[in-house]
N, C-alpha and C positions, 0 to 999 in steps of 0.2 A: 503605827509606822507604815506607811506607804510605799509599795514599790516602787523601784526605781523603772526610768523606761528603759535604760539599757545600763548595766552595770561600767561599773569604772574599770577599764584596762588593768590597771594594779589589783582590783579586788577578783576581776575572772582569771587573770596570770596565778593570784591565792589560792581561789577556788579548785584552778584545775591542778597543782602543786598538788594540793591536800587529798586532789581525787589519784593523781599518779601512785602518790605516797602508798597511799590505800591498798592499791591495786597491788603494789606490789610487793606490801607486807603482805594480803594475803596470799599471793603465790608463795613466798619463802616459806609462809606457814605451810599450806598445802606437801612443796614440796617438801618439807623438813619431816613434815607427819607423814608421808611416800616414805622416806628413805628410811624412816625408825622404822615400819612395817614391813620393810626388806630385810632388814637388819634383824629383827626378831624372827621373821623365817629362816633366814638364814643360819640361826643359833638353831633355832629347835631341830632345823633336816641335821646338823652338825650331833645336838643332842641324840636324835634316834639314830644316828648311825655311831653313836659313842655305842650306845646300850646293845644294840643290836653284833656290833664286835667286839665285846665284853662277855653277852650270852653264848656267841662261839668258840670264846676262848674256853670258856669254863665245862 
């Protein structure tokens, strides 16, 4: 198969479709895994301050 000399309008309009797409699942990804890693510090500082006003109660 032989390269083309310049691709067809419809098939580069495809190509960059598929590159946006791309692009911008992985930012949702990125962010989505940001926001669960906030979300879990934000449990455990919540967790240690359970424990810690638990121990002064007692």
């Amino acid at each position: 198969m032989h390269a083309a000399p310049r691709p067809s309008p419809s098939s580069w309009m495809c190509h960059q479709l598929l590159v946006c797409i791309a692009s911008v699942a992985t930012f949702c990804k990125e962010r989505y895994r940001k926001g669960e890693n906030e979300r879990e510090a934000v449990s455990d500082e919540r967790e240690a301050w359970h424990a810690t006003a638990n121990a002064g109660n007692v």
